[in-house]
C-alpha positions in Angstrom: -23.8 -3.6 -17.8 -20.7 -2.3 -20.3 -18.9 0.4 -18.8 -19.1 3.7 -20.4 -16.0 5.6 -22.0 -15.6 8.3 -19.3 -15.8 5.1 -17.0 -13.3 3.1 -18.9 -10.9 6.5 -18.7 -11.4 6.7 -15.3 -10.1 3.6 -14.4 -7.5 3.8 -16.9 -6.2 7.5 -15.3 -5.6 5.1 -11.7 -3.4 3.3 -13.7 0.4 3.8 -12.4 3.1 4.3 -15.3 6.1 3.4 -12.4 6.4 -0.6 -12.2 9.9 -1.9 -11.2 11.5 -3.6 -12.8 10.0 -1.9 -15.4 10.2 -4.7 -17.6 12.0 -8.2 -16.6 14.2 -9.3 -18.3 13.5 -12.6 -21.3 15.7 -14.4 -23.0 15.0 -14.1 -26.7 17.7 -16.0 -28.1 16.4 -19.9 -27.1 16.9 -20.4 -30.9 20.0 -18.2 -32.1 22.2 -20.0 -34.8 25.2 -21.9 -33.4 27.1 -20.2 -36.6 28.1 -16.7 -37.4 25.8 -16.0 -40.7 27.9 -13.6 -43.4 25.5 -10.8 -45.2 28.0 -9.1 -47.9 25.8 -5.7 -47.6 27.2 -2.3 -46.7 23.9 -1.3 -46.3 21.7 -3.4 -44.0 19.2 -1.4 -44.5 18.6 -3.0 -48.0 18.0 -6.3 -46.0 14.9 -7.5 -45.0 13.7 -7.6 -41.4 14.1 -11.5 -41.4 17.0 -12.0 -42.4 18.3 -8.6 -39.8 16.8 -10.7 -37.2 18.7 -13.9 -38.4 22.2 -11.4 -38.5 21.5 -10.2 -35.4 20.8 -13.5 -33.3 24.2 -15.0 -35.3 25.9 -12.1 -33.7 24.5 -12.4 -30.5 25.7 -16.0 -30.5 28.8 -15.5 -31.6 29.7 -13.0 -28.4 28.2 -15.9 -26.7 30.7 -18.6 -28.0 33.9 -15.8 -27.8 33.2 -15.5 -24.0 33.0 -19.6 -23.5 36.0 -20.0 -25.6 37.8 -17.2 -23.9 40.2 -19.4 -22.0 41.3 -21.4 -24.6 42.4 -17.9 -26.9 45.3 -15.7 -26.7 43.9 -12.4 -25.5 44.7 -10.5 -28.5 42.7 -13.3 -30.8 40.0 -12.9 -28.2 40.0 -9.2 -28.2 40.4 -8.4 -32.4 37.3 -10.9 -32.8 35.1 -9.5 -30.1 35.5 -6.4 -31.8 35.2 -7.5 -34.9 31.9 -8.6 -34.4 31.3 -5.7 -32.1 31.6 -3.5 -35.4 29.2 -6.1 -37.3 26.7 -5.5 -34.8 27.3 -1.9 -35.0 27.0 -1.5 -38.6 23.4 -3.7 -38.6 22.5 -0.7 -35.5 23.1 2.7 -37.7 21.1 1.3 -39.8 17.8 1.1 -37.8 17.9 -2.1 -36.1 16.2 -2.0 -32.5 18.0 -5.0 -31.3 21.1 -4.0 -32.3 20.7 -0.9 -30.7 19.5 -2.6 -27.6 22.4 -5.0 -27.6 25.2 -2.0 -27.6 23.6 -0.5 -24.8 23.8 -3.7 -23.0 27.3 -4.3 -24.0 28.5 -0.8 -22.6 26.5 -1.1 -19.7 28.5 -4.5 -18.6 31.6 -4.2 -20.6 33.3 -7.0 -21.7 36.9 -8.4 -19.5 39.5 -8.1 -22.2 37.6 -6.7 -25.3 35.2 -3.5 -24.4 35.2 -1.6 -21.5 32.5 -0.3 -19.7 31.0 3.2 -21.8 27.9 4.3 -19.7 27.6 7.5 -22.1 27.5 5.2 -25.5 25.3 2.5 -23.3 22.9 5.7 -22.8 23.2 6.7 -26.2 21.7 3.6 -28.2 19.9 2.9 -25.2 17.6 6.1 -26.4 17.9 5.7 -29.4 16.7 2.1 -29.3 13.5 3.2 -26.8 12.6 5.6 -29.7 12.7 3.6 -31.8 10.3 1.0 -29.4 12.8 -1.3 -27.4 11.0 -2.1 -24.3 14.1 -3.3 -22.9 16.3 -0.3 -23.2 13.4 1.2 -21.1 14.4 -1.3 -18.5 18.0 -1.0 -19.2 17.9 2.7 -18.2 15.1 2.7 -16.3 17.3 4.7 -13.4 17.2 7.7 -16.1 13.6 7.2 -17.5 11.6 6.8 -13.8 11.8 10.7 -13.2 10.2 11.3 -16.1 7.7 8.6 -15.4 6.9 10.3 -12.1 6.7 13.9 -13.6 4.4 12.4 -16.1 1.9 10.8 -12.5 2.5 14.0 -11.2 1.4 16.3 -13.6 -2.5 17.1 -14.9 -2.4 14.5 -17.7 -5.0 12.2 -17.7 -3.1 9.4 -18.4 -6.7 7.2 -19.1 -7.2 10.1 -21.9 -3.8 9.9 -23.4 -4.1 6.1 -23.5 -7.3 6.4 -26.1 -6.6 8.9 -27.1 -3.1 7.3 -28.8 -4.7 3.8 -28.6 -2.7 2.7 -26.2 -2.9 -0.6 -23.8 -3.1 -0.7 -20.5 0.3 -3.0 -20.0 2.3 -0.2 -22.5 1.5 3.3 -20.7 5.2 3.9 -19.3 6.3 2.3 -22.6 4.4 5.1 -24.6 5.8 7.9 -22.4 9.2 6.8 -22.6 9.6 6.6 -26.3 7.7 9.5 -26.7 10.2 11.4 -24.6 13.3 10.3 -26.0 11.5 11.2 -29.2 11.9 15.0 -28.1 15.1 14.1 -26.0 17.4 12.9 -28.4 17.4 15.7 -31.2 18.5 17.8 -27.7 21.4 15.8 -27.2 22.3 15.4 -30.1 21.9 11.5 -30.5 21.5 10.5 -34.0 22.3 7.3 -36.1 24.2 9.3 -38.5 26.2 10.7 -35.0 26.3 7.3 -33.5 28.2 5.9 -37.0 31.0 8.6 -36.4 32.0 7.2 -32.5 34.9 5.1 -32.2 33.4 1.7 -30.8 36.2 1.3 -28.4 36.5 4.6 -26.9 40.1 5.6 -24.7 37.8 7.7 -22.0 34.9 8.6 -21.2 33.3 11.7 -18.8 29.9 9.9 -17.8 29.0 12.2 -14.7 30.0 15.5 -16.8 28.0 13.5 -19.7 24.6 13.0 -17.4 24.9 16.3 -16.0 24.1 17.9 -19.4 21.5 15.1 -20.0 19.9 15.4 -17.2 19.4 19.2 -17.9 18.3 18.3 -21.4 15.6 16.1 -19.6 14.5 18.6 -17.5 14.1 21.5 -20.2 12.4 19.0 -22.3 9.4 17.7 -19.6 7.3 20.6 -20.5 6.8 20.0 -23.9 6.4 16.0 -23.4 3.2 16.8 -21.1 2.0 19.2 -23.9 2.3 16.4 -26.7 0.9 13.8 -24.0 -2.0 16.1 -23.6 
């Protein structure tokens, strides 16, 4: 016999939105380009979503053939190209792209030796921007900063089976749903726009990432009410 509705929400509300890792990790690149491909836009936006996905993977290679060839460059060579390509992939981001935006935060989260140091406050930038925008991965990526919101979420009197029909949402995609619907409200708080993100210098001198996260993580907290009243 087929389960009812209220049955199926039921179940659904038993569902837990905290899984970690939140997401592993895949490699997506198996088939990136060996060669850097050259787009003469200043707008990417104007390009379609193929050929953005082509740029991007190029890009992504290309960081990928820098570091192998590292030891075989002067540093400075090694340093101006990185960056060079840093600000490619930068330019392809303001625009809209989810990978690209996905990729920064990666890149400041790890830093490169030699080229780009380690930014946690641009890494959590374009990490939210990126899991408004969708990226599953930036969820991961900052998973440390989205997991209290996942628990106020359990916590709270939203029926998360409801919200999941109600929003037509599946089962696997629940934390994935909250997450970008919170950065949603989050980042017009903070202040993190692509039109804001275009005016950072990409290789920043300093930066304050526990004063940073202290006013983010205030932001958050002011903002948790209203993301149950949306989820609701």
């Amino acid at each position: 016999m087929a389960k009812t509705t209220k049955e199926n929400t039921t179940q659904k509300s038993k569902i837990k939105l905290i899984q970690k890792p939140i997401l592993k990790q895949r490699d997506v690149g198996s088939d990136i380009e060996n060669s850097m491909v050259k787009f003469n836009f200043e707008d990417y936006s104007k390009v379609s979503y193929e050929d953005q996905t082509k740029l991007f993977n190029a890009i992504k290679s290309t960081f990928v053939q820098l570091r192998e060839q590292s030891e075989y460059m002067e540093q400075q060579e090694f340093e101006a190209k990185y960056v060079d390509y840093l600000v490619e992939l930068l330019d392809l981001a303001v625009t809209g792209n989810v990978s690209a935006m996905d990729y920064l935060c990666f890149m400041y989260k790890k830093g490169v030796d030699g080229a780009i140091p380690v930014n946690l406050t641009l890494a959590h930038k374009w990490g939210m921007l990126a899991i408004a925008n969708g990226s599953k991965l930036s969820v991961d990526r900052l998973r440390m900063f989205i997991t209290p919101v996942l628990e106020y979420v359990e916590d709270s009197d939203v029926d998360i089976g409801y919200m999941m029909d109600r929003y037509d949402v599946e089962d696997a995609d629940a934390a994935y749903f909250v997450a970008q619907t919170f950065a949603g409200l989050y980042n017009p708080r903070m202040d993190i726009t692509l039109l804001n993100m275009a005016r950072e210098d990409p290789i920043p001198l300093e930066s304050n990432f526990q004063k940073f996260m202290i006013e983010a993580s205030k932001k958050r907290d002011e903002v948790l009410p209203d993301l149950l009243k949306y989820l609701k």
